[in-house]
C-alpha positions in Angstrom: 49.8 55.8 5.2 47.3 58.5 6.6 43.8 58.5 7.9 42.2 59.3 4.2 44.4 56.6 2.5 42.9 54.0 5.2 39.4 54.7 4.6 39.3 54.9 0.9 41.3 51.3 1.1 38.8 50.2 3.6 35.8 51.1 1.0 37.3 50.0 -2.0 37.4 46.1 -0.1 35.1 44.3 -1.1 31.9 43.1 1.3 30.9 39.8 2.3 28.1 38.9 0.3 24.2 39.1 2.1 22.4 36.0 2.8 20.2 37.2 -0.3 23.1 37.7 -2.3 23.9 33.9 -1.8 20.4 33.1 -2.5 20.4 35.0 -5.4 23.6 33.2 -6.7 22.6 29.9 -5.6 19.2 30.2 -8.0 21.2 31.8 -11.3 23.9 28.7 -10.8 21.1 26.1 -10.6 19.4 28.2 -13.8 22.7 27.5 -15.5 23.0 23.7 -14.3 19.6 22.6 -15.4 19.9 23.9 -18.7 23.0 22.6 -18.9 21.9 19.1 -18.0 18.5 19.4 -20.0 21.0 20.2 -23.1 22.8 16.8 -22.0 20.0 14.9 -21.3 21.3 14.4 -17.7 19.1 13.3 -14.7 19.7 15.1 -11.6 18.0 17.0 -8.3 19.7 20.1 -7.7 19.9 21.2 -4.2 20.9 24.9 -3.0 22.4 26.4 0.3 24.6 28.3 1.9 27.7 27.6 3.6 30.5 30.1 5.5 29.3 32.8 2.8 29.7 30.5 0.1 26.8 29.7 -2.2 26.7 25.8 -2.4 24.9 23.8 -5.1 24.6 20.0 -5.4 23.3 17.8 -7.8 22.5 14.4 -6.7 20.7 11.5 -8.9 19.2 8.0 -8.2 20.6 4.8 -9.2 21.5 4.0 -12.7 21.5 7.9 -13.3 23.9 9.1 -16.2 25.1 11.9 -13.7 28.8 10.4 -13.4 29.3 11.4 -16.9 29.7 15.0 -15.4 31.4 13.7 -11.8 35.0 13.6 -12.6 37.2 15.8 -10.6 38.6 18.0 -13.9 34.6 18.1 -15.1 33.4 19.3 -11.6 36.3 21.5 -11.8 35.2 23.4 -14.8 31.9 23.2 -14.3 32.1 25.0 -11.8 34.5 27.9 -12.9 31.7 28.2 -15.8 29.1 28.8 -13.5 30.6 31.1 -11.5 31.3 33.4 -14.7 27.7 32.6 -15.5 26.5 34.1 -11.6 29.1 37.1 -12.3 27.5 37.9 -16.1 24.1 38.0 -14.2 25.3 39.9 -10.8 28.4 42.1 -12.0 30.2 40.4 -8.8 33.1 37.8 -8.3 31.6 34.4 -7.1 32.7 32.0 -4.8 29.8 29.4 -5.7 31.0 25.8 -4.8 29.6 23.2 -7.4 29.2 19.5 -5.9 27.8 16.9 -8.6 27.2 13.1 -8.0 29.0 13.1 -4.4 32.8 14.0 -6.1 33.4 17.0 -3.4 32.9 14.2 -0.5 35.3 11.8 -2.2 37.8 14.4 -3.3 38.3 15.2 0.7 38.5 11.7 1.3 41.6 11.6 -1.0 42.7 14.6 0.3 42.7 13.3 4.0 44.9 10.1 2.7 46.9 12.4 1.0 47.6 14.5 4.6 48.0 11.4 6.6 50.5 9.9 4.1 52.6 13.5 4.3 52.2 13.2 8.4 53.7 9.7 8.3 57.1 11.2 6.6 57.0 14.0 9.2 56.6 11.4 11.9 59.4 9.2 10.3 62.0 12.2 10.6 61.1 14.7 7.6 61.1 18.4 8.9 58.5 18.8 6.1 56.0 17.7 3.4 55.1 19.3 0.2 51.8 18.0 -1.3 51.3 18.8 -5.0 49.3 22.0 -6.5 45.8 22.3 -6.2 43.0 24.5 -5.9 42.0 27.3 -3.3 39.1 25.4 -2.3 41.4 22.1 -2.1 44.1 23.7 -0.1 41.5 24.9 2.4 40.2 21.4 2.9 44.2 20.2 3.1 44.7 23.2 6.3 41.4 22.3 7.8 42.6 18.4 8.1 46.3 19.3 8.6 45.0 21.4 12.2 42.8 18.6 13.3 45.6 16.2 13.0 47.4 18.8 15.4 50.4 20.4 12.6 50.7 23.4 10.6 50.4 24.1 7.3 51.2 27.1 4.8 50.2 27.8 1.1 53.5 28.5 -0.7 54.1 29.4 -4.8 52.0 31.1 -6.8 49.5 30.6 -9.6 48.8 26.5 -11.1 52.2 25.9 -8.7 50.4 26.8 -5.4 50.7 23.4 -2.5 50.5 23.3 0.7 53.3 22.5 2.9 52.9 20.5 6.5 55.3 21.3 9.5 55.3 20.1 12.9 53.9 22.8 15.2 
């Protein structure tokens, strides 16, 4: 590959968004919440920042809230895929907006940490390795940030809905 192929690669990547551009993202995702929960008669605070260039919303209720309704895994889930395409219809770029409602994001790495520790225990009793099951980019993340503070390695392996994590020994 020569010199001109390298730069026109290099330009072509795509750029970490700005602070701004976070900002910006944050405030069309919480647009697109609140009307969402308005249209569901939902009660919740919606609560915006930014986190390792991620745009980071949360919505949070008091007691005896309906908010749960919306605070299953699979719900957060798409929620938050339609949000992003909602940012991407107003900014023309690809969004990595993470969508926390009622708490779920704090349990679901809670389970996730079990999860690890259980797939440590087989490694400990003799397995050479431990497949955990598919899940999402933003799950596997959590799984290799827990796996190297428990002091082992882990890779991403398969491709599409069948993407895991597997934990080694280091």
């Amino acid at each position: 590959m020569n010199d001109e192929n390298v730069t026109q690669i290099e330009a072509d990547a795509p750029t970490a968004p700005s602070e701004q551009d976070l900002v910006d993202e944050g405030d069309i995702a919480a647009d697109y919440i609140e009307e969402l929960l308005d249209i569901a008669d939902i009660d919740g605070d919606i609560d915006i920042d930014a986190r390792a260039g991620r745009a980071y919303l949360s919505v949070t209720a008091t007691a005896g809230s309906n908010l749960d309704l919306l605070a299953k895994p699979d719900t957060v889930t798409a929620l938050q895929e339609l949000t992003r395409l909602a940012v991407q219809a107003k900014t023309s770029r690809f969004s990595r907006l993470i969508l926390d409602i009622g708490g779920s994001r704090d349990a679901r790495a809670e389970e996730l940490a079990a999860i690890v520790d259980h797939a440590i225990s087989r490694i400990e009793a003799g397995a050479a390795s431990a497949s955990l099951p598919p899940m999402t980019s933003y799950e596997r993340k959590l799984v290799h940030d827990i796996v190297s503070e428990r002091g082992y390695h882990s890779e991403s392996e398969g491709e599409g809905r069948d993407r895991h994590t597997v934990i080694t020994a280091k």
